[in-house]
C-alpha positions as CSV (number, residue, x, y, z in Angstrom):
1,X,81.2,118.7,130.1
2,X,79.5,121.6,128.1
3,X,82.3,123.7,128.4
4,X,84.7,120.9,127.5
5,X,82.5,120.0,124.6
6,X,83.0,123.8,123.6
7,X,86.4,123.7,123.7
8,X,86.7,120.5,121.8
9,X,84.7,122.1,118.7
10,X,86.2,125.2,119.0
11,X,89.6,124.0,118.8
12,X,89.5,120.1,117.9
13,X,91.1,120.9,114.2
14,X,93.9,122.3,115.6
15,X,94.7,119.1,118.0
16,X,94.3,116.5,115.0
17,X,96.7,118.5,112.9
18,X,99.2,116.8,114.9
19,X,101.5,113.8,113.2
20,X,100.3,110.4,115.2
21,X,96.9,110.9,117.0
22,X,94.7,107.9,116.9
23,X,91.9,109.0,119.0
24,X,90.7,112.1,120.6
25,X,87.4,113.1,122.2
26,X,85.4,113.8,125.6
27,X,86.2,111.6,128.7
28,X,82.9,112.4,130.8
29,X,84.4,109.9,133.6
30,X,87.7,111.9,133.7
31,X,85.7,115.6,132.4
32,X,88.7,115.5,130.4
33,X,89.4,115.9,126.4
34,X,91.3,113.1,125.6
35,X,94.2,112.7,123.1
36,X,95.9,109.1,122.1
37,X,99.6,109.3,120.4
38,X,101.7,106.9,118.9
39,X,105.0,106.8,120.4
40,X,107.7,108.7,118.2
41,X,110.3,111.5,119.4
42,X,108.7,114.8,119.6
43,X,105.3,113.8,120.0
44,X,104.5,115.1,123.2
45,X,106.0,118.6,122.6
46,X,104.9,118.8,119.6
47,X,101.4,118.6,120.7
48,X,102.0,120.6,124.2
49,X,102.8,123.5,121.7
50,X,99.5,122.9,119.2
51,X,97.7,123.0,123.1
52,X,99.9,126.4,124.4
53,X,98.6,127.9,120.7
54,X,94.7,127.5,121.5
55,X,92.6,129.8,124.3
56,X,92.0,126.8,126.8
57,X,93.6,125.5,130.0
58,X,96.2,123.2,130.0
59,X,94.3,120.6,132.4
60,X,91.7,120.4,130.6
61,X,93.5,118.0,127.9
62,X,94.8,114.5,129.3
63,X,97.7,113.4,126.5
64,X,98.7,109.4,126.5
65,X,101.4,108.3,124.3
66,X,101.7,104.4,123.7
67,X,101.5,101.5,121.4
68,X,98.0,100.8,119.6
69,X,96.4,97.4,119.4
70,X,97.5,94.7,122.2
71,X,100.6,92.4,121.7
72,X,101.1,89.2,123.6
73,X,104.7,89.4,124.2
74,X,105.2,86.5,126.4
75,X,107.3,84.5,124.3
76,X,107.2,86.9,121.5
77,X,110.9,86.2,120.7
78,X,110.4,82.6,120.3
79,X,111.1,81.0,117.0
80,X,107.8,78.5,115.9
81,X,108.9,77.3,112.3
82,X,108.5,74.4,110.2
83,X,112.6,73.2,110.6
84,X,112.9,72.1,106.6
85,X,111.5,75.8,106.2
86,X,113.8,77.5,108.6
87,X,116.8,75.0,106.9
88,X,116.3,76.7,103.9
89,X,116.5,80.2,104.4
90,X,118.9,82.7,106.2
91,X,117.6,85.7,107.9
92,X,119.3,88.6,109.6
93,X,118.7,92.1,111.1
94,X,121.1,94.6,109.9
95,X,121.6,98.0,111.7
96,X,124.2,100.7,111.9
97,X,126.8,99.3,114.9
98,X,126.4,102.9,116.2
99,X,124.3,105.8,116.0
100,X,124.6,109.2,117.1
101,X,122.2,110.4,120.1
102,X,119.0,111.3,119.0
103,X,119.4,110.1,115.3
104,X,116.8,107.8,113.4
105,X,118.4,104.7,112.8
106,X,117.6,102.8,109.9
107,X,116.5,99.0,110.4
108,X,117.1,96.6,107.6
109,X,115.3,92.8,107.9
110,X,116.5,90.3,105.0
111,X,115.3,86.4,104.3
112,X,117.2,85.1,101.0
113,X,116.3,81.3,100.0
114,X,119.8,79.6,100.5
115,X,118.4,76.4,98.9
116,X,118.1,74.7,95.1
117,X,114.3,75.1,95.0
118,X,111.6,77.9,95.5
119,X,110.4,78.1,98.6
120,X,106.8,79.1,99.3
121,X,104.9,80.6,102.2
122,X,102.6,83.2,104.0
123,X,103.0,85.9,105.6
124,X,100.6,86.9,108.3
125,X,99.6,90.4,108.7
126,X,100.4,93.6,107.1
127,X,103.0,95.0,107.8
128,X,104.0,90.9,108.6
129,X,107.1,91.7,110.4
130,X,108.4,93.7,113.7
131,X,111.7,95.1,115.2
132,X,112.0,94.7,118.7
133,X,114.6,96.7,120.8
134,X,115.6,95.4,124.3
135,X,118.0,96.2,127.1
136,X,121.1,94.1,127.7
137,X,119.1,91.9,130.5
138,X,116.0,91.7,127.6
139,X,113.7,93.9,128.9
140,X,111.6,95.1,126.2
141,X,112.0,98.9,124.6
142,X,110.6,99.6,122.0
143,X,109.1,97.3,119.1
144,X,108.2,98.8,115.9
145,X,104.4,97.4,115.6
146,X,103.8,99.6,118.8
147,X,103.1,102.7,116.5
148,X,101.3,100.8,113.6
149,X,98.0,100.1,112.7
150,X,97.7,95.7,111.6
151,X,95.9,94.0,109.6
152,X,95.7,90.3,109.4
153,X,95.2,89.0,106.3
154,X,97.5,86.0,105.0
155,X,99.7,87.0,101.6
156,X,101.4,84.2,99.2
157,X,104.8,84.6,99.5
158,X,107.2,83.1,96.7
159,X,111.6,83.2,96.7
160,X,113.2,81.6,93.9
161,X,116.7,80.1,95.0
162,X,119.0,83.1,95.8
163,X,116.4,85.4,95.7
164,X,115.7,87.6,99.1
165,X,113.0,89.5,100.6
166,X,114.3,93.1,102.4
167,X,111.8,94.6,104.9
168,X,112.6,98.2,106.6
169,X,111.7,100.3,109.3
170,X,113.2,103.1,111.6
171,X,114.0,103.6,115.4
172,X,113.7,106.6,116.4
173,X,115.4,106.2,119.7
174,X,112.2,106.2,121.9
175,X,110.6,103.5,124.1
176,X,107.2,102.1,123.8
177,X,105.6,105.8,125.2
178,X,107.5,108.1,123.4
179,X,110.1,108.9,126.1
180,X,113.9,109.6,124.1
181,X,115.9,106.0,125.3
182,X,119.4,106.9,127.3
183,X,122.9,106.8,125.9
184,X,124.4,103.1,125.8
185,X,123.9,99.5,124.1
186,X,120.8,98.2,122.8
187,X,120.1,94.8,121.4
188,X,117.8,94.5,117.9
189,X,116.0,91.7,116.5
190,X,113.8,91.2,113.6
191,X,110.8,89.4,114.0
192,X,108.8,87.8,110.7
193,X,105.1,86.7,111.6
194,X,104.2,83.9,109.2
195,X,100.5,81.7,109.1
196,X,99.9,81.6,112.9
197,X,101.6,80.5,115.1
198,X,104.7,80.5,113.1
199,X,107.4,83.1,113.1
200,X,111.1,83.4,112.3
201,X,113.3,85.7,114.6
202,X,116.4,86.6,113.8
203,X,120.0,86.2,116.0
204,X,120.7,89.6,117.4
205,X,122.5,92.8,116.4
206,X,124.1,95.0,119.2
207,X,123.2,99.0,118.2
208,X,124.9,101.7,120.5
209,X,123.3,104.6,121.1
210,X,126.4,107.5,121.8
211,X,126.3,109.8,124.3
212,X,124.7,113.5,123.4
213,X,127.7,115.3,122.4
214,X,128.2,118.6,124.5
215,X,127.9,122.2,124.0
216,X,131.2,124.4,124.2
């Protein structure tokens, strides 16, 4: 563990200089120096060559990419809305229908008031929404919340009649750990958290990922 802890100030300001690291430091159970990730594409090399660029063996890092926080996703695609709230708004995910392998793909989330009078409500957390890629069969991706950092204070929301409310994000075509997602059809859904328990999820929106295009 001495040497380790060497190592560690020796070389730790080289390790955090990489994008997404949420914790790092000496795991005397392991006798490891550990290094947490947030899932995004090129993470894992990008920190194997920040480790390859120091003087100190390669097993003496352990590297874990994931999500951050814990999310109950047992029902996490379930609607649980006031109905004369949900009657008076439309929501919808919109995506590209394709994307080219390996490409960010941008992720648009819209509520618009379709009624006569302003609607009020809260929204829950910030950032108070999610996008949530599954498989055809449902099985869960990737969801953008894995790689953020929530708070969960309750914001006033107001939307005069016609008036809409646009929230982004990006996929960068990994799963929950980082790993790039294969060629092939992928089903996106927005997700809006509201004052707990309530959220609005939106109908789905079918993204295909095209195959990596070949060299000559």
């Amino acid at each position: 563990m001495a040497q380790l802890a060497r190592w560690w100030n020796s070389h730790g300001d080289v390790i955090i200089r990489v994008q997404g690291i949420v914790m790092t430091g000496l795991d005397e159970a392991a006798r490891r120096i550990k290094i947490r990730m947030l899932p995004r594409r090129g993470a894992r090399e990008e920190m194997e060559a920040a480790l390859s660029s120091i003087d100190v063996p390669r097993d003496a890092f352990d590297i874990g990419i994931g999500c951050t926080g814990a999310f109950q996703q047992i029902g996490y695609l379930n609607e649980i809305v006031d109905d004369p709230f949900r009657d008076a708004i439309t929501l919808s995910v919109q995506a590209a229908p394709q994307v080219p392998y390996g490409k960010a793909l941008s992720l648009n989330f819209f509520i618009q008031n379709k009624s006569e009078d302003t609607v009020r409500f809260f929204l829950g957390g910030r950032p108070p929404y999610d996008f949530v890629v599954s498989k055809s069969d449902g099985t869960e991706v990737w969801h953008w919340l894995c790689a953020k950092v929530r708070q969960l204070p309750l914001d006033r929301k107001t939307l005069d009649p016609g008036e809409s409310l646009q929230l982004s994000g990006e996929w960068d075509q990994v799963d929950n750990q980082g790993h790039p997602v294969p060629a092939g059809q992928y089903a996106v859904r927005g997700v809006l958290f509201m004052e707990p328990p309530q959220r609005l999820v939106t109908s789905v929106r079918i993204v295909e990922v095209l195959p990596a295009e070949e060299g000559p």
